[in-house]
mmCIF file of the N, C-alpha and C atoms, coordinates in Angstrom:
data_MODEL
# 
_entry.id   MODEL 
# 
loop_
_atom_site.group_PDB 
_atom_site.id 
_atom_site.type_symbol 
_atom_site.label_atom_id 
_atom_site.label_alt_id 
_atom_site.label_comp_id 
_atom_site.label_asym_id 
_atom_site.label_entity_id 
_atom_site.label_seq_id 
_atom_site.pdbx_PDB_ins_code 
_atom_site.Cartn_x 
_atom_site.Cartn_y 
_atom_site.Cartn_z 
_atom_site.occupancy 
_atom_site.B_iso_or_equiv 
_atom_site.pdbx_formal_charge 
_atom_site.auth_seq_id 
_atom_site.auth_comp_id 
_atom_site.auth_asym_id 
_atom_site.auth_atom_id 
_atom_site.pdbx_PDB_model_num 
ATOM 1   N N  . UNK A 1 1  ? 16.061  -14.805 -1.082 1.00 0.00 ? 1  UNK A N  1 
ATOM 2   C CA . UNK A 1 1  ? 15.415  -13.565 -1.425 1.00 0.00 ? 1  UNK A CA 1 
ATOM 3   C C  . UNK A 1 1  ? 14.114  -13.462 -0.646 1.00 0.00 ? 1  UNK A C  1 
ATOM 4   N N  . UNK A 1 2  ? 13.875  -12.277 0.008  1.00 0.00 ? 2  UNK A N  1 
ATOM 5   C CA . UNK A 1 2  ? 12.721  -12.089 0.591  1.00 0.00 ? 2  UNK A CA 1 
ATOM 6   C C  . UNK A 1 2  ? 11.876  -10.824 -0.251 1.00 0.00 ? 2  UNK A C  1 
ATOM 7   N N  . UNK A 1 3  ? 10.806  -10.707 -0.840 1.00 0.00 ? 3  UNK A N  1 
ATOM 8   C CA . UNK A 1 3  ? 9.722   -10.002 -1.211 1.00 0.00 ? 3  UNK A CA 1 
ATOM 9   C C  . UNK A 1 3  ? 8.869   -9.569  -0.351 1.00 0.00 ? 3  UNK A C  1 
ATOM 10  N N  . UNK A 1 4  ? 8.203   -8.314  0.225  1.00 0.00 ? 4  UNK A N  1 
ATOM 11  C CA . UNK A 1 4  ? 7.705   -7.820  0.779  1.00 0.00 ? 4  UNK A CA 1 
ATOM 12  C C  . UNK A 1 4  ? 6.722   -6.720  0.421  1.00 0.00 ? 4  UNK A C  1 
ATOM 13  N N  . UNK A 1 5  ? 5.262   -6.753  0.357  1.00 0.00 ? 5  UNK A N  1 
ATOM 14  C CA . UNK A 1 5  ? 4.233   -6.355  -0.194 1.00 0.00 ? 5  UNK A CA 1 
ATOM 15  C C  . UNK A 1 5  ? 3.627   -5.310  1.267  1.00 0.00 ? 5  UNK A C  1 
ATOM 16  N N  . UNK A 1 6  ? 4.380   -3.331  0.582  1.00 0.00 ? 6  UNK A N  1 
ATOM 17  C CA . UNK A 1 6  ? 4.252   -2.671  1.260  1.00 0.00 ? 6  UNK A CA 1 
ATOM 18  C C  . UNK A 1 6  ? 2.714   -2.347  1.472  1.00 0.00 ? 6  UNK A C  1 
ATOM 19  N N  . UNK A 1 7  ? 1.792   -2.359  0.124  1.00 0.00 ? 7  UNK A N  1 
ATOM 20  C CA . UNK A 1 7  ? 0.815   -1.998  -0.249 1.00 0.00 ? 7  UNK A CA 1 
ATOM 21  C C  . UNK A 1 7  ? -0.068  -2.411  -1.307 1.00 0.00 ? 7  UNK A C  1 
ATOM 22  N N  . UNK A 1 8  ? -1.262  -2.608  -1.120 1.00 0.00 ? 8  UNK A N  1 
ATOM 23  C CA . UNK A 1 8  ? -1.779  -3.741  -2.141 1.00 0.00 ? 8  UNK A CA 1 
ATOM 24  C C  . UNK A 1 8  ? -3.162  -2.811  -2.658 1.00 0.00 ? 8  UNK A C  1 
ATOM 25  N N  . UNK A 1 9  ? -3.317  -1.811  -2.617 1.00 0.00 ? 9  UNK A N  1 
ATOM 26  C CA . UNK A 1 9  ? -4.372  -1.082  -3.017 1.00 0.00 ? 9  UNK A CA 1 
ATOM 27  C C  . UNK A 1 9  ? -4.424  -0.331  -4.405 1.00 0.00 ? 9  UNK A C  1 
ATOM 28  N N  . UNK A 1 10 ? -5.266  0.395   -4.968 1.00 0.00 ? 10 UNK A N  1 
ATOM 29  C CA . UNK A 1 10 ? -4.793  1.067   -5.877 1.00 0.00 ? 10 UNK A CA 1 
ATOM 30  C C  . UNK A 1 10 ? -4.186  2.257   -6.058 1.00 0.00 ? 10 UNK A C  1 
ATOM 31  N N  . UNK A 1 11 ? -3.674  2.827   -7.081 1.00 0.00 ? 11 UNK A N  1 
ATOM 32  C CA . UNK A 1 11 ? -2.700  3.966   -7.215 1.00 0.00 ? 11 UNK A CA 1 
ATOM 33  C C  . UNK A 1 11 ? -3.394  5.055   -6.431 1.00 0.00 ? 11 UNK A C  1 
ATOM 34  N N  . UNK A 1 12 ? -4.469  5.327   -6.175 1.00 0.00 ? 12 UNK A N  1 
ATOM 35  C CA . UNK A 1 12 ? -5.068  6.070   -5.246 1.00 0.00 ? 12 UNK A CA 1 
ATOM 36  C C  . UNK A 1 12 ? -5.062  6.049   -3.290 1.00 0.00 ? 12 UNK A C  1 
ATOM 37  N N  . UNK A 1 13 ? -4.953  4.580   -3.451 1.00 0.00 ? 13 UNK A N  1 
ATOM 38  C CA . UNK A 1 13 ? -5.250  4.169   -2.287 1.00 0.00 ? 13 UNK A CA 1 
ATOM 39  C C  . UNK A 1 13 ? -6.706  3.560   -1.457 1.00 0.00 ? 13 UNK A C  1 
ATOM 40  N N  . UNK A 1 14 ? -7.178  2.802   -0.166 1.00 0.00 ? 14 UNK A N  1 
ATOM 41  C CA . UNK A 1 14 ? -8.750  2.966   -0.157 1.00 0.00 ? 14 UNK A CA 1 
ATOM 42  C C  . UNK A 1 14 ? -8.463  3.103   1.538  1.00 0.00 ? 14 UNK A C  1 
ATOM 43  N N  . UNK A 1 15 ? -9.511  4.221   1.398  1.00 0.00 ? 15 UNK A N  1 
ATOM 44  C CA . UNK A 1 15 ? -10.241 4.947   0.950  1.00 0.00 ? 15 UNK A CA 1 
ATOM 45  C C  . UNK A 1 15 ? -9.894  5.590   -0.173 1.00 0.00 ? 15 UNK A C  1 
ATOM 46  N N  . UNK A 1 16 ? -10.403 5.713   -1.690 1.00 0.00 ? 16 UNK A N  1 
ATOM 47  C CA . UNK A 1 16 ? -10.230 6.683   -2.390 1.00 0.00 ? 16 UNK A CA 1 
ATOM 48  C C  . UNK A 1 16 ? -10.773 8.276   -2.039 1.00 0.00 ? 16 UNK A C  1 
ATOM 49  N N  . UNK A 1 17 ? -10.063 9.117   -1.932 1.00 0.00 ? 17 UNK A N  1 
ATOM 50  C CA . UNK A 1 17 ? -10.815 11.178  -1.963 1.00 0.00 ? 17 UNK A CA 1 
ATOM 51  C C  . UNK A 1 17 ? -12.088 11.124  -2.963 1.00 0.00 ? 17 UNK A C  1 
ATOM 52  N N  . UNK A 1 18 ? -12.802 11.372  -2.635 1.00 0.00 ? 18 UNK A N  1 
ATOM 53  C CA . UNK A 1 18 ? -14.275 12.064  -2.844 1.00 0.00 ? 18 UNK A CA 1 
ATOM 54  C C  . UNK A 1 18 ? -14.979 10.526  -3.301 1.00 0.00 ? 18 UNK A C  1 
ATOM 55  N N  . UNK A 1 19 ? -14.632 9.040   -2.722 1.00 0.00 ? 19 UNK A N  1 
ATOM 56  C CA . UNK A 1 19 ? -15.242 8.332   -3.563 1.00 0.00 ? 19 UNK A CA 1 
ATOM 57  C C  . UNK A 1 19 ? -16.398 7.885   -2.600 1.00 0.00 ? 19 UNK A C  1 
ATOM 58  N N  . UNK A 1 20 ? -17.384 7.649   -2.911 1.00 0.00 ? 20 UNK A N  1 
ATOM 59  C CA . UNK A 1 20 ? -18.474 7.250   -2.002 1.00 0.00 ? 20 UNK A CA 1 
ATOM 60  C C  . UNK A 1 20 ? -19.194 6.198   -1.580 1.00 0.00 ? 20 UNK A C  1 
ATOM 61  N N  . UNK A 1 21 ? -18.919 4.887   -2.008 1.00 0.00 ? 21 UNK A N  1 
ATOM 62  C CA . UNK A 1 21 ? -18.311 3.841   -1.901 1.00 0.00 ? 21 UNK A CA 1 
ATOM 63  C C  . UNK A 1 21 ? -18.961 2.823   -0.603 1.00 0.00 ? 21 UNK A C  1 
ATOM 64  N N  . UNK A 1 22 ? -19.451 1.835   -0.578 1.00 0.00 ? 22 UNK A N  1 
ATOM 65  C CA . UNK A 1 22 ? -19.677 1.198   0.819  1.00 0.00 ? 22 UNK A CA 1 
ATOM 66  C C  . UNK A 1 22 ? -18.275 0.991   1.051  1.00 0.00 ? 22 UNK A C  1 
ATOM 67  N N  . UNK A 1 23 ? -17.413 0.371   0.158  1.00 0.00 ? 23 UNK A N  1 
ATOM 68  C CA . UNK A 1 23 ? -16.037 -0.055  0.596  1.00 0.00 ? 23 UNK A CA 1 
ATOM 69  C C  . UNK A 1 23 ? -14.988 1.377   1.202  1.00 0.00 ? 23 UNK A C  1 
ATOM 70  N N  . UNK A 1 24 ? -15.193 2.209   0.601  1.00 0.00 ? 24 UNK A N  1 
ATOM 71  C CA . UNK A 1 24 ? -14.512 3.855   1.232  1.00 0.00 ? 24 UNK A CA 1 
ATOM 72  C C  . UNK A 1 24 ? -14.879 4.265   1.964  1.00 0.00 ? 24 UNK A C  1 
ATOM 73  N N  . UNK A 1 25 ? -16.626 3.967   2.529  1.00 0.00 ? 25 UNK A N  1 
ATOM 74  C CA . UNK A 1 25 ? -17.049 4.495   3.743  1.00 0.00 ? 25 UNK A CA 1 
ATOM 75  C C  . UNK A 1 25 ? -16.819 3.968   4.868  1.00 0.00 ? 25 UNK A C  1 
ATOM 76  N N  . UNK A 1 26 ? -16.550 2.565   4.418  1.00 0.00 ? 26 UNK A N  1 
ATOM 77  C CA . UNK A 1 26 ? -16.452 1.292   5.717  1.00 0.00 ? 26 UNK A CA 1 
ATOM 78  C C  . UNK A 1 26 ? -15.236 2.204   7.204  1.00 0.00 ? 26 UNK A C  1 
ATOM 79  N N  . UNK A 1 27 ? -15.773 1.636   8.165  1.00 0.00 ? 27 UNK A N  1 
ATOM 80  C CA . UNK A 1 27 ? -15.008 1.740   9.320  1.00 0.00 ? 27 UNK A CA 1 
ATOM 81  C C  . UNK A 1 27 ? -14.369 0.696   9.658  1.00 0.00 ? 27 UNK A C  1 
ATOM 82  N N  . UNK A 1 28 ? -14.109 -0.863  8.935  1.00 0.00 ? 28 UNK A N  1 
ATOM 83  C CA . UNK A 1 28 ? -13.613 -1.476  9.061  1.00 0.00 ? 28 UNK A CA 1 
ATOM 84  C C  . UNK A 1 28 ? -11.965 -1.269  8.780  1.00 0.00 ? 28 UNK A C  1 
ATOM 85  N N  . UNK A 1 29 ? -10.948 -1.597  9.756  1.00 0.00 ? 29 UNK A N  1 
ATOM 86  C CA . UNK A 1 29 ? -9.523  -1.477  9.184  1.00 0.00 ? 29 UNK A CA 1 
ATOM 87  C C  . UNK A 1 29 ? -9.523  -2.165  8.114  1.00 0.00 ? 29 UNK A C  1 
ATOM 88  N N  . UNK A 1 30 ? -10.261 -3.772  8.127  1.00 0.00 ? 30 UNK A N  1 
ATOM 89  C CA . UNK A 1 30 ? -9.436  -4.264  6.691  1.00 0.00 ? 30 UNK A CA 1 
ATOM 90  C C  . UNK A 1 30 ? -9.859  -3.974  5.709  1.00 0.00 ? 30 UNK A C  1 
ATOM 91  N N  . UNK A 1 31 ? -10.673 -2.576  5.395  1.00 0.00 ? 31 UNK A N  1 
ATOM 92  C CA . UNK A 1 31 ? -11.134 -2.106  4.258  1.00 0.00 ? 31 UNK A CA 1 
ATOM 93  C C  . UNK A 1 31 ? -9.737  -0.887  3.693  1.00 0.00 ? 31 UNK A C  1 
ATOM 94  N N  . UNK A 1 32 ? -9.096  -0.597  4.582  1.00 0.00 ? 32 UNK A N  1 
ATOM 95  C CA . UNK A 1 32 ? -8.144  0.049   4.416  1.00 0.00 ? 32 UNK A CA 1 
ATOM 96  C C  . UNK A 1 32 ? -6.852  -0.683  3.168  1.00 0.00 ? 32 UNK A C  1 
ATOM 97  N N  . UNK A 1 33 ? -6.600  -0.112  2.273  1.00 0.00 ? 33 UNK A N  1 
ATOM 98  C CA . UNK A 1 33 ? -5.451  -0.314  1.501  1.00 0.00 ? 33 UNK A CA 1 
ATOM 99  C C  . UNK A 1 33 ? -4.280  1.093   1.098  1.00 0.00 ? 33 UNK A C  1 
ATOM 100 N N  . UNK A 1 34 ? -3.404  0.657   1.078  1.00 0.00 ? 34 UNK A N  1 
ATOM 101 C CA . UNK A 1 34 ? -2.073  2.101   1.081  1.00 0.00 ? 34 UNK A CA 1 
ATOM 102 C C  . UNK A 1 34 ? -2.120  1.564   -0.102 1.00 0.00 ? 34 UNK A C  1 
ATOM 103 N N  . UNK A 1 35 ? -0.951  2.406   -1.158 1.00 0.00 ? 35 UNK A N  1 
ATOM 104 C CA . UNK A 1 35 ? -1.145  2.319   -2.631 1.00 0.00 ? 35 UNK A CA 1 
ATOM 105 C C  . UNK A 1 35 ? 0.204   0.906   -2.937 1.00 0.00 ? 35 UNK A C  1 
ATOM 106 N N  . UNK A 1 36 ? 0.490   0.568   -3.448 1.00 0.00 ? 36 UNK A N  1 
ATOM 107 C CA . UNK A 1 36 ? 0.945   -0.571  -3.921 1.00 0.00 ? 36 UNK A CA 1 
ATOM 108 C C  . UNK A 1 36 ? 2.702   0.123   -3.783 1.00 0.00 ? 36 UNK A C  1 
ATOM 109 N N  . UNK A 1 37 ? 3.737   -0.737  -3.140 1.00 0.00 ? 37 UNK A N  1 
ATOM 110 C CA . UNK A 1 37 ? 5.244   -0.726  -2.832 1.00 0.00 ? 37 UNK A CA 1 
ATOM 111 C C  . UNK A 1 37 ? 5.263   -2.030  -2.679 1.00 0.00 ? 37 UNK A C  1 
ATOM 112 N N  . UNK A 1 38 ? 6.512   -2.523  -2.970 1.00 0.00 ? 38 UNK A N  1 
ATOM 113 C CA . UNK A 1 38 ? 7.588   -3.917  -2.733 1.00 0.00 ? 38 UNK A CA 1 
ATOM 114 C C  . UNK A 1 38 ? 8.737   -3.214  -2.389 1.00 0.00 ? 38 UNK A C  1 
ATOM 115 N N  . UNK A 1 39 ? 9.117   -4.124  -1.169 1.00 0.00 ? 39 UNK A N  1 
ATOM 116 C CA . UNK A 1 39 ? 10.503  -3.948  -0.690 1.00 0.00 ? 39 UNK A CA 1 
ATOM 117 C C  . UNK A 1 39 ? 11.324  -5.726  -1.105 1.00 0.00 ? 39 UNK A C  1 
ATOM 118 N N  . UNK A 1 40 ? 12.336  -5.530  -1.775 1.00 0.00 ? 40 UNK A N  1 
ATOM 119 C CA . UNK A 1 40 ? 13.049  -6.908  -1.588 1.00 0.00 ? 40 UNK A CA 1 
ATOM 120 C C  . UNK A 1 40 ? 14.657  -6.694  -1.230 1.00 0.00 ? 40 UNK A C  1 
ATOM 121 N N  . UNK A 1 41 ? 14.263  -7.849  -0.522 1.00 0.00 ? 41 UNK A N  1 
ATOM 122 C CA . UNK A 1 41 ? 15.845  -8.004  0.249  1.00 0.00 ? 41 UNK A CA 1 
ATOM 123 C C  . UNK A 1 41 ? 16.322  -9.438  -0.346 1.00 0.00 ? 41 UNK A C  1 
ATOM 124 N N  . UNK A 1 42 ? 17.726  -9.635  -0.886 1.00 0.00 ? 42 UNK A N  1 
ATOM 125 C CA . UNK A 1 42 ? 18.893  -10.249 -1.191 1.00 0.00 ? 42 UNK A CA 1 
ATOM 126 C C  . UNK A 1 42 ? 20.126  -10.124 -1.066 1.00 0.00 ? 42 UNK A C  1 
ATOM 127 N N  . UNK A 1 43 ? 20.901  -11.260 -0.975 1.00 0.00 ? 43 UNK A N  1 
ATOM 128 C CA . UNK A 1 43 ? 22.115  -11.307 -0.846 1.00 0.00 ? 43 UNK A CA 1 
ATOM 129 C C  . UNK A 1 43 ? 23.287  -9.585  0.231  1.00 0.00 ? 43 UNK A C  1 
ATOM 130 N N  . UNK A 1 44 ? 22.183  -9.051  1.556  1.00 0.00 ? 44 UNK A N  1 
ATOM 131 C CA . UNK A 1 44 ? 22.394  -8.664  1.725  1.00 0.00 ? 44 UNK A CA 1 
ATOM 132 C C  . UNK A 1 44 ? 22.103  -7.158  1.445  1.00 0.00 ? 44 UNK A C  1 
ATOM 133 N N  . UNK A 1 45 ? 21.410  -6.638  0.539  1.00 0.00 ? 45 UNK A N  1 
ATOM 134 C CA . UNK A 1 45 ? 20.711  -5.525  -0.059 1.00 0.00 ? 45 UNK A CA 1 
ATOM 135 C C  . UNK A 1 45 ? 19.384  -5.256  -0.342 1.00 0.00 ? 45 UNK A C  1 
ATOM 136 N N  . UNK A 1 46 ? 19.164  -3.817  -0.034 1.00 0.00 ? 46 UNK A N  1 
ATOM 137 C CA . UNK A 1 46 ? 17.676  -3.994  -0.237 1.00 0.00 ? 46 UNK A CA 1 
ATOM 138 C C  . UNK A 1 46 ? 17.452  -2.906  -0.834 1.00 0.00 ? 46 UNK A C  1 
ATOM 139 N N  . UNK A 1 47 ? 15.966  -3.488  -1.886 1.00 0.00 ? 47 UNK A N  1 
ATOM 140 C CA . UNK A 1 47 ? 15.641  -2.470  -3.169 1.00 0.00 ? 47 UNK A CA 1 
ATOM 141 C C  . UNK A 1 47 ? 14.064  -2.629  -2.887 1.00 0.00 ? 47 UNK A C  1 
ATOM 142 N N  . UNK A 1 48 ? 13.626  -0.466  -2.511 1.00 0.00 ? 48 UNK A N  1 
ATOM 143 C CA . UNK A 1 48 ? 12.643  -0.632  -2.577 1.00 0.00 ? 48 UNK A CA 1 
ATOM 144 C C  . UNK A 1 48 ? 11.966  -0.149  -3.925 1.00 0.00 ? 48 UNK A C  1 
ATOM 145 N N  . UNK A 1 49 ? 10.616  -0.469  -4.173 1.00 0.00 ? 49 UNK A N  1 
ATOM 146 C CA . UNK A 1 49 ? 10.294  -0.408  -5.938 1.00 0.00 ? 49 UNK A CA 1 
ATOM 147 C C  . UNK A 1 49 ? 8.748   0.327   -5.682 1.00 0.00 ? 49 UNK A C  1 
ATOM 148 N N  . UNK A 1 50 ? 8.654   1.103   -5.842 1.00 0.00 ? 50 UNK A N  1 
ATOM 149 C CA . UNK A 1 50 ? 7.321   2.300   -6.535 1.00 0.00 ? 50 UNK A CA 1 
ATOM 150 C C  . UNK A 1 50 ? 6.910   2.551   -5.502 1.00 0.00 ? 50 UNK A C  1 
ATOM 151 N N  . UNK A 1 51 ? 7.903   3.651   -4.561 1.00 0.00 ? 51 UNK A N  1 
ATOM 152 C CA . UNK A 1 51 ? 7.725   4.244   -3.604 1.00 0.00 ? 51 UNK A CA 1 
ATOM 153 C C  . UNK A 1 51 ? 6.287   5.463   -3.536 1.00 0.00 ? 51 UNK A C  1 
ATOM 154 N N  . UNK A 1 52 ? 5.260   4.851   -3.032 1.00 0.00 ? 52 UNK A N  1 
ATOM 155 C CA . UNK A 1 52 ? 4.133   6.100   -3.035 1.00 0.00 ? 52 UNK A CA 1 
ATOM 156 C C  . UNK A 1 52 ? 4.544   6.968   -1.667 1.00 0.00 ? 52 UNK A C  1 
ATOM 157 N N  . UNK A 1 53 ? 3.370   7.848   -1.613 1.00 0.00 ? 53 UNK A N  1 
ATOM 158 C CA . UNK A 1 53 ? 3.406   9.016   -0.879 1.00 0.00 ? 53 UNK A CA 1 
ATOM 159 C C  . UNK A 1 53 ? 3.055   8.288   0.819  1.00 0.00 ? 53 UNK A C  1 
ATOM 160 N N  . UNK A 1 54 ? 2.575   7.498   0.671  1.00 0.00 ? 54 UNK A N  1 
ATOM 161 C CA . UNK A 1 54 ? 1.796   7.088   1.895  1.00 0.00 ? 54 UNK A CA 1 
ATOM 162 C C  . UNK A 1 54 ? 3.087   5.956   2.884  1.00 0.00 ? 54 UNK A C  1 
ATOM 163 N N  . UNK A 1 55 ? 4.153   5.968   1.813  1.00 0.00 ? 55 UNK A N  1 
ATOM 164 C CA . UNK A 1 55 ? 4.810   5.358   2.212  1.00 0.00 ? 55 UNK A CA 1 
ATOM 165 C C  . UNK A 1 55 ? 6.079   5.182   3.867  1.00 0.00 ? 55 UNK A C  1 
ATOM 166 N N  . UNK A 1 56 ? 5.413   6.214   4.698  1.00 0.00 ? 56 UNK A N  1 
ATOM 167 C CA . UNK A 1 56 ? 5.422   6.543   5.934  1.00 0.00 ? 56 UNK A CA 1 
ATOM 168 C C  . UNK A 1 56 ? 5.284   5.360   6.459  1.00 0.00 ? 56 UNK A C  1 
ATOM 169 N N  . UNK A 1 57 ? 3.782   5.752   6.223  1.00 0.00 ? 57 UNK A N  1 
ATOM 170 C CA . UNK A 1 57 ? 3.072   4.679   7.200  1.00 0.00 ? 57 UNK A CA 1 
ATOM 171 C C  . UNK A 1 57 ? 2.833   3.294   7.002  1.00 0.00 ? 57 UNK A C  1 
ATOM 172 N N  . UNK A 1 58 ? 3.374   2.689   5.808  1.00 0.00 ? 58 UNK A N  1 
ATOM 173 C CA . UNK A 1 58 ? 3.466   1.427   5.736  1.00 0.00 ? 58 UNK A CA 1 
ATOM 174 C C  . UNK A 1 58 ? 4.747   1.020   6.429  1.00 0.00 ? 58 UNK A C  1 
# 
């Protein structure tokens, strides 16, 4: 079984919208988080689990 951690941020995402934040303002990428998805793969199948919106670009 493989587990795969699409997104590790909160249900919002970070940057959070209107939040003001040293961590939301940062220009650093690794301040960046997409909202929280798992993809797992087994025995040949794969199930993805709490598909957000952002889920494009992960």
């Amino acid at each position: 079984m493989r587990v795969t951690f699409l997104g590790t941020g909160t249900s919002y995402g970070v940057p959070m919208p209107g939040c003001d934040c040293a961590v939301c303002r940062s220009t650093d990428p690794r301040d960046k988080r997409y909202r929280t998805a798992i993809l797992v793969e087994a025995a040949g199948k794969t199930l993805l689990i709490d598909t957000p919106p952002d889920l494009r670009t992960q």
